[in-house]
mmCIF file of the N, C-alpha and C atoms, coordinates in Angstrom:
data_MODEL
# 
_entry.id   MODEL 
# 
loop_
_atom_site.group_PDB 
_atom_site.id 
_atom_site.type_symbol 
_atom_site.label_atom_id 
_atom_site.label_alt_id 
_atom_site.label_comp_id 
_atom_site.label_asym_id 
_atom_site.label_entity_id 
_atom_site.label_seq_id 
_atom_site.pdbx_PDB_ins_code 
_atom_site.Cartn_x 
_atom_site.Cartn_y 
_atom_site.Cartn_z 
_atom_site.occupancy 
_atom_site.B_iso_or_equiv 
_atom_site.pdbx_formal_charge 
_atom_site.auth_seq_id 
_atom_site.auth_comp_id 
_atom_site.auth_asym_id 
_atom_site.auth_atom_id 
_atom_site.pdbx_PDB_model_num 
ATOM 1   N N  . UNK A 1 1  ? -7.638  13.987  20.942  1.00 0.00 ? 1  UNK A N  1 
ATOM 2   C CA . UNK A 1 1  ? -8.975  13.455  20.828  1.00 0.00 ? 1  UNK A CA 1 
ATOM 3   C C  . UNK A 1 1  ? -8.937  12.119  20.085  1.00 0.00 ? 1  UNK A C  1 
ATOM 4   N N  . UNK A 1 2  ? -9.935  11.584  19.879  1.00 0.00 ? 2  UNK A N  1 
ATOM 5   C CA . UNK A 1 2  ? -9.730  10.293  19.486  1.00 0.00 ? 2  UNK A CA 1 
ATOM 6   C C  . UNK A 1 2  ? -10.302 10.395  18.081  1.00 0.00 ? 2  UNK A C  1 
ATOM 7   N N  . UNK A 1 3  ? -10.885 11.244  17.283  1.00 0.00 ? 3  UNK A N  1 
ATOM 8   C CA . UNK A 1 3  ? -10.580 11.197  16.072  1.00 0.00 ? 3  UNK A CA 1 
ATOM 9   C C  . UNK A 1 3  ? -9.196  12.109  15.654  1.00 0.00 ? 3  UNK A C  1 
ATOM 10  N N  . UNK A 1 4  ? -8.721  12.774  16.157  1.00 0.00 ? 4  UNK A N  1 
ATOM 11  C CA . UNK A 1 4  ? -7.212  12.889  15.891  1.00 0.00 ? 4  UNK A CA 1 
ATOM 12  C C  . UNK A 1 4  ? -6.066  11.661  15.907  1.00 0.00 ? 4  UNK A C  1 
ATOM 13  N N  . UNK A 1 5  ? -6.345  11.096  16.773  1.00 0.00 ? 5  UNK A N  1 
ATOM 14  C CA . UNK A 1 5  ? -5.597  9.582   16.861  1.00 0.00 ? 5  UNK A CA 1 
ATOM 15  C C  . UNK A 1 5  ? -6.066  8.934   16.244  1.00 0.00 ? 5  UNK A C  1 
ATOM 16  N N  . UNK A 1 6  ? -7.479  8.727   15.790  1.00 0.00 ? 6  UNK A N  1 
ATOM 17  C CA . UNK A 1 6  ? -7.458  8.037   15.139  1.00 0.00 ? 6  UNK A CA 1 
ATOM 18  C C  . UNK A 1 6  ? -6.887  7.907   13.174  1.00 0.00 ? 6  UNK A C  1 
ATOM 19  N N  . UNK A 1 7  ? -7.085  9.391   13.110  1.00 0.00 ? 7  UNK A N  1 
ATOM 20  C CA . UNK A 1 7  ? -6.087  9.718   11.377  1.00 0.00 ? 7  UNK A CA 1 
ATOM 21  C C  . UNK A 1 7  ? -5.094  9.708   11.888  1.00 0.00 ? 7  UNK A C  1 
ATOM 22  N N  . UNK A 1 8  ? -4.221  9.671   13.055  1.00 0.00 ? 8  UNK A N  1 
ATOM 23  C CA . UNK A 1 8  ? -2.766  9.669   12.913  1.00 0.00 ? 8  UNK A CA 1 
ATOM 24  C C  . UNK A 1 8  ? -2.654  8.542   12.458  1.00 0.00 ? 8  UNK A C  1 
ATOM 25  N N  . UNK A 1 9  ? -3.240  7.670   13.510  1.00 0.00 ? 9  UNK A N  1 
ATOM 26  C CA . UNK A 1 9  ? -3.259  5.602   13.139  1.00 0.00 ? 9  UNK A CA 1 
ATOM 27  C C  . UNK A 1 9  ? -3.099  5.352   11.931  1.00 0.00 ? 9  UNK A C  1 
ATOM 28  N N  . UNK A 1 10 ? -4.292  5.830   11.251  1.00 0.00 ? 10 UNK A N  1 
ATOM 29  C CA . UNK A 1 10 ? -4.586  6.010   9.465   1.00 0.00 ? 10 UNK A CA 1 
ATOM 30  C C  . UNK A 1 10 ? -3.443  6.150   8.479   1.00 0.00 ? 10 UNK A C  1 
ATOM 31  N N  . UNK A 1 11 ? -3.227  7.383   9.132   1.00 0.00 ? 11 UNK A N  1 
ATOM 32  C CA . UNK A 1 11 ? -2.021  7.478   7.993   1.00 0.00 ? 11 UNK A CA 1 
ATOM 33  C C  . UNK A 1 11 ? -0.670  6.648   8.371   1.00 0.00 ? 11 UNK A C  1 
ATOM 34  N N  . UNK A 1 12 ? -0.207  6.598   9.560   1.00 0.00 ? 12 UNK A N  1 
ATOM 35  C CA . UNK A 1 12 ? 0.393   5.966   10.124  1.00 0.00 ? 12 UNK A CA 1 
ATOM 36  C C  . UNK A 1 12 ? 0.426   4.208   9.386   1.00 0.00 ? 12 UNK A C  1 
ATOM 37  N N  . UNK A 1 13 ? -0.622  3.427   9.455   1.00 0.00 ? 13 UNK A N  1 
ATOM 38  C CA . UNK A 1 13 ? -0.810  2.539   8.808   1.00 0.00 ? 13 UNK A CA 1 
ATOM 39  C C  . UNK A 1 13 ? -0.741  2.510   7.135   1.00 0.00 ? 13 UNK A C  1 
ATOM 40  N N  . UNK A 1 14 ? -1.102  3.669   6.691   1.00 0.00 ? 14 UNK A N  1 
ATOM 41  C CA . UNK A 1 14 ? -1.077  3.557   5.056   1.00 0.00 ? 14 UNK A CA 1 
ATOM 42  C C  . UNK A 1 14 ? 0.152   3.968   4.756   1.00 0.00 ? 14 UNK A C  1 
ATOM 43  N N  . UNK A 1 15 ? 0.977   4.754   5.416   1.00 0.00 ? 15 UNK A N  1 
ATOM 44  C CA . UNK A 1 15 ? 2.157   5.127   5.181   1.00 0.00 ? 15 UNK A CA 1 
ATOM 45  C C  . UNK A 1 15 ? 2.974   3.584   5.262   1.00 0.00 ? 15 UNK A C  1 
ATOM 46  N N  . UNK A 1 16 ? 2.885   2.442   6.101   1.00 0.00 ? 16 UNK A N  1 
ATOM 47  C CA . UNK A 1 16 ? 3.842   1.117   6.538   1.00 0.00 ? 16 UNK A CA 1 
ATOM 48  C C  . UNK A 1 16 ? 3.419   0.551   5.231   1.00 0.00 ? 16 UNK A C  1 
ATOM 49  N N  . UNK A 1 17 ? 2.038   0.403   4.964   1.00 0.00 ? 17 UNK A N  1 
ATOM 50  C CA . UNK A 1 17 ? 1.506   -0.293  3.538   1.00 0.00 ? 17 UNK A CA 1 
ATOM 51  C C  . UNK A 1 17 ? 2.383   0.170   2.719   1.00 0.00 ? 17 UNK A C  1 
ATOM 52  N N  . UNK A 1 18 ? 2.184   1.409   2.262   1.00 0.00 ? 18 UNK A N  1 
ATOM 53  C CA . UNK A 1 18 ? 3.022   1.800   0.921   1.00 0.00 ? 18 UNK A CA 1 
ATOM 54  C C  . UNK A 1 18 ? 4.430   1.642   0.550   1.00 0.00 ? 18 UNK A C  1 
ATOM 55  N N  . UNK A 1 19 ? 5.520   1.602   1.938   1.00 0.00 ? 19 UNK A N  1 
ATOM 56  C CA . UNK A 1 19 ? 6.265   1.045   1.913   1.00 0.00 ? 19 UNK A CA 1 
ATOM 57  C C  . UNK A 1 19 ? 6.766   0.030   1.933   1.00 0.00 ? 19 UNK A C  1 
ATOM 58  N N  . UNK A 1 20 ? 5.877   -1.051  2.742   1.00 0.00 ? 20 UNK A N  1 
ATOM 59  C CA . UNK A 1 20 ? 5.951   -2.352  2.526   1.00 0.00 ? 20 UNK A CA 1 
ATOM 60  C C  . UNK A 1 20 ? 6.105   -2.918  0.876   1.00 0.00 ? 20 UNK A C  1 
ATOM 61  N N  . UNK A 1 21 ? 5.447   -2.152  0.516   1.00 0.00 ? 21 UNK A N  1 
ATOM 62  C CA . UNK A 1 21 ? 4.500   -2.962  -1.363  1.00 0.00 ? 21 UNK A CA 1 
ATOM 63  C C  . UNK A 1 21 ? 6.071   -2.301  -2.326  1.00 0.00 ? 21 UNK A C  1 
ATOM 64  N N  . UNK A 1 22 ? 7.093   -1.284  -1.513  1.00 0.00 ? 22 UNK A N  1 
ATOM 65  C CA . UNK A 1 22 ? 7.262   -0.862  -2.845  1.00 0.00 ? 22 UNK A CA 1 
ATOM 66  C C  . UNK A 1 22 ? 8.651   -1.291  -3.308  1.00 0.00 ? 22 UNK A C  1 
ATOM 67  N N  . UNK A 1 23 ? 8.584   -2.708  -2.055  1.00 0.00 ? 23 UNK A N  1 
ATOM 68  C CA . UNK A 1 23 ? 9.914   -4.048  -2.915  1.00 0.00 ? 23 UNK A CA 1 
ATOM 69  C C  . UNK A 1 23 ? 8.857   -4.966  -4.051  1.00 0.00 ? 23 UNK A C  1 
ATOM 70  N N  . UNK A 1 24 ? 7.697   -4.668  -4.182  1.00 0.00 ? 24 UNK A N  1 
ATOM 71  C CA . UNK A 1 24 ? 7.186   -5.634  -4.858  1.00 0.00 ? 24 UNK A CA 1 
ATOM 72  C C  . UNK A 1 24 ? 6.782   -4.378  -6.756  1.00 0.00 ? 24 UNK A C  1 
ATOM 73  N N  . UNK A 1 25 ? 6.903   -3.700  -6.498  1.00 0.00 ? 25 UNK A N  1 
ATOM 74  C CA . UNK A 1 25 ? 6.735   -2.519  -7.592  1.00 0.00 ? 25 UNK A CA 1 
ATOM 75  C C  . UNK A 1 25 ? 7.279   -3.389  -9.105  1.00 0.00 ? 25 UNK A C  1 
ATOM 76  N N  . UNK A 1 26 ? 8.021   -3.957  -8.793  1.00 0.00 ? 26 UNK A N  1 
ATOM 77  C CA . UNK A 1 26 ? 8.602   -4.476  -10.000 1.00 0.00 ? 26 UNK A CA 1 
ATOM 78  C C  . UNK A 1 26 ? 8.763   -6.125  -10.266 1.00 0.00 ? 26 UNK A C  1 
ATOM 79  N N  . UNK A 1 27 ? 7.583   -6.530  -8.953  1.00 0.00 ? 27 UNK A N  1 
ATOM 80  C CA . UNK A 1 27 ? 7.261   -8.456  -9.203  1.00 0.00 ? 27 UNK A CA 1 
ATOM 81  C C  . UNK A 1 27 ? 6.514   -8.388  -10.540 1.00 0.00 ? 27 UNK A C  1 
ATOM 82  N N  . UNK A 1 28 ? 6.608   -9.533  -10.728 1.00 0.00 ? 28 UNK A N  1 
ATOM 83  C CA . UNK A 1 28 ? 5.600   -9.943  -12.033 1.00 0.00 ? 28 UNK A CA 1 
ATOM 84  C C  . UNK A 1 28 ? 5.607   -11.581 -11.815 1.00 0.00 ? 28 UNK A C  1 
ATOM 85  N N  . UNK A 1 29 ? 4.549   -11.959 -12.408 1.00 0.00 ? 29 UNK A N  1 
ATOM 86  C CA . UNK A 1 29 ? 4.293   -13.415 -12.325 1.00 0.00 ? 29 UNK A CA 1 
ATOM 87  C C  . UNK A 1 29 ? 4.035   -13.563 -13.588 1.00 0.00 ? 29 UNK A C  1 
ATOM 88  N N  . UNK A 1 30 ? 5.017   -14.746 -14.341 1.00 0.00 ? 30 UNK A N  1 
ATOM 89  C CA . UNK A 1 30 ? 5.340   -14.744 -15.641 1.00 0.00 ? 30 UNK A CA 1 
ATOM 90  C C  . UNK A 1 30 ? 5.782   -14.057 -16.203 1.00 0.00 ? 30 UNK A C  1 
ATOM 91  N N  . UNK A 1 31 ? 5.117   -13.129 -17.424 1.00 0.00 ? 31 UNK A N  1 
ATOM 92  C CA . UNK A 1 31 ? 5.859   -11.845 -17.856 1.00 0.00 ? 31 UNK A CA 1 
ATOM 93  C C  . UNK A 1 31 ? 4.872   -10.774 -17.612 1.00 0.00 ? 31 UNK A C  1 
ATOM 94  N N  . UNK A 1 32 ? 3.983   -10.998 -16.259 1.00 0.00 ? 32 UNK A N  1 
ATOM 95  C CA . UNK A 1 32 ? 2.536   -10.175 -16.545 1.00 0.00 ? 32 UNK A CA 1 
ATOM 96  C C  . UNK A 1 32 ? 3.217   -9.219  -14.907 1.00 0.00 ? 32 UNK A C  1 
ATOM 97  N N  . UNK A 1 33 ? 3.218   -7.577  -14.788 1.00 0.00 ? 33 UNK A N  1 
ATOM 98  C CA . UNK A 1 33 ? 3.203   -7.123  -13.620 1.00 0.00 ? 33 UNK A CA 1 
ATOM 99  C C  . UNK A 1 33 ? 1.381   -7.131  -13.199 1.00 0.00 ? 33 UNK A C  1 
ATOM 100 N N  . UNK A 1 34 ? 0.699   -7.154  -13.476 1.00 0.00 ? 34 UNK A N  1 
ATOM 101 C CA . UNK A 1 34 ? -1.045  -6.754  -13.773 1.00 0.00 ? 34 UNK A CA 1 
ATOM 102 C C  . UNK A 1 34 ? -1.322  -7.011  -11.869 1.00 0.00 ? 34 UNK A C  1 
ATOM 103 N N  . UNK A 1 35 ? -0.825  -8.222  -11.687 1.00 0.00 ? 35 UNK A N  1 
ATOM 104 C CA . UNK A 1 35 ? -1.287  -8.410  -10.388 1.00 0.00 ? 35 UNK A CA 1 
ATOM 105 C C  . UNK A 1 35 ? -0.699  -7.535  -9.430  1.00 0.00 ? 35 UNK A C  1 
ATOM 106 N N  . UNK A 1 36 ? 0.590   -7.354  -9.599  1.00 0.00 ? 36 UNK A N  1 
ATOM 107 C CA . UNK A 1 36 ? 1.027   -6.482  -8.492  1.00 0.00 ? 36 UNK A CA 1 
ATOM 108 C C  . UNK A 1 36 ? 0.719   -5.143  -8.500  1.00 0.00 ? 36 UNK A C  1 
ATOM 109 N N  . UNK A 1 37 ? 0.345   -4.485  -9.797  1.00 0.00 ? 37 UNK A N  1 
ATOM 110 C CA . UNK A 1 37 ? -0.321  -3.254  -10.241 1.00 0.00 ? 37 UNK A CA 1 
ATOM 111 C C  . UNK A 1 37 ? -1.732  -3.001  -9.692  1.00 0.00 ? 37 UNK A C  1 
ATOM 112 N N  . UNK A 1 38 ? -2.722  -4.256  -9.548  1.00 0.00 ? 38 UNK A N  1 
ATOM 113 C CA . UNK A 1 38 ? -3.829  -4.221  -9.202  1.00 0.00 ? 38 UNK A CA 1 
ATOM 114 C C  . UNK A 1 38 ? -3.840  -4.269  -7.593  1.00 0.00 ? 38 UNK A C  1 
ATOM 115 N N  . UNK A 1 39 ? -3.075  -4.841  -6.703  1.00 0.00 ? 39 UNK A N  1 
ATOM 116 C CA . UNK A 1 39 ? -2.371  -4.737  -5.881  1.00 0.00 ? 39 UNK A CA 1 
ATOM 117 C C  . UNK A 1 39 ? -2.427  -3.430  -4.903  1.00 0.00 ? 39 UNK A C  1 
ATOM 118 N N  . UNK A 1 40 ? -1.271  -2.938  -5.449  1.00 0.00 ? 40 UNK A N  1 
ATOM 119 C CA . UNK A 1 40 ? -0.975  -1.118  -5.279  1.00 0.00 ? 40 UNK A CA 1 
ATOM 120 C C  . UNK A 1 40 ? -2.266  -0.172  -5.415  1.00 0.00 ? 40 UNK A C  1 
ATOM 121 N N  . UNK A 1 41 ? -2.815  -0.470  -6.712  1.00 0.00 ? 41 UNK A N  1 
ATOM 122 C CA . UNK A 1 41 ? -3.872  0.290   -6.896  1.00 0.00 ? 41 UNK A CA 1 
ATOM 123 C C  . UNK A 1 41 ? -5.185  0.570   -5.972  1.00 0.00 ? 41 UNK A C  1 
ATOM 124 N N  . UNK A 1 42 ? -5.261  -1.049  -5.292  1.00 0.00 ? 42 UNK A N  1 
ATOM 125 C CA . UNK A 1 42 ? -6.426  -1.117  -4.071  1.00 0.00 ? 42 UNK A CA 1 
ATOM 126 C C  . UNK A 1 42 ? -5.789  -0.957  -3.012  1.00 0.00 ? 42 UNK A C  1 
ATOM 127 N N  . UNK A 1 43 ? -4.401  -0.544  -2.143  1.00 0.00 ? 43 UNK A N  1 
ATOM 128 C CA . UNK A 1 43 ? -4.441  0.036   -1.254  1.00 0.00 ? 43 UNK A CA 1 
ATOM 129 C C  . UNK A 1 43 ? -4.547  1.569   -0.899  1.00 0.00 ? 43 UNK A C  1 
ATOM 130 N N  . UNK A 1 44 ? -4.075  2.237   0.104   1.00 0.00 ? 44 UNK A N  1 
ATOM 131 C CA . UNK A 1 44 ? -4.513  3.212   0.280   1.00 0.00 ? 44 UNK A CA 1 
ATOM 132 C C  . UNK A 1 44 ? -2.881  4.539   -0.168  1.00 0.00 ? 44 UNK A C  1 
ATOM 133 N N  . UNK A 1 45 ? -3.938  5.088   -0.542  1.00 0.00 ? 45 UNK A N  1 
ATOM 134 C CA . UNK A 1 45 ? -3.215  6.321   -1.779  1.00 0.00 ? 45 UNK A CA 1 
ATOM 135 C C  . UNK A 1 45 ? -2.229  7.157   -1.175  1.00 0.00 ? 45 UNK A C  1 
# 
């Protein structure tokens, strides 16, 4: 059905996000991580 496909998509997509972000887990700009923390925090869980 197409809300079944459509949470596969979902997670499917938040699953590529979370992995994408988690070479950046340990950026910082200057000596501050804050941005990349704030980052992580607004994508999906």
């Amino acid at each position: 059905s197409d809300k079944k496909a459509y949470q596969e998509t979902l997670q499917k997509l938040a699953g590529l996000f979370r992995s994408n972000f988690k070479k950046f887990t340990g950026y910082e700009i200057g000596n501050s991580s804050r941005l990349t923390e704030e980052i992580l925090a607004a994508g999906p869980q």
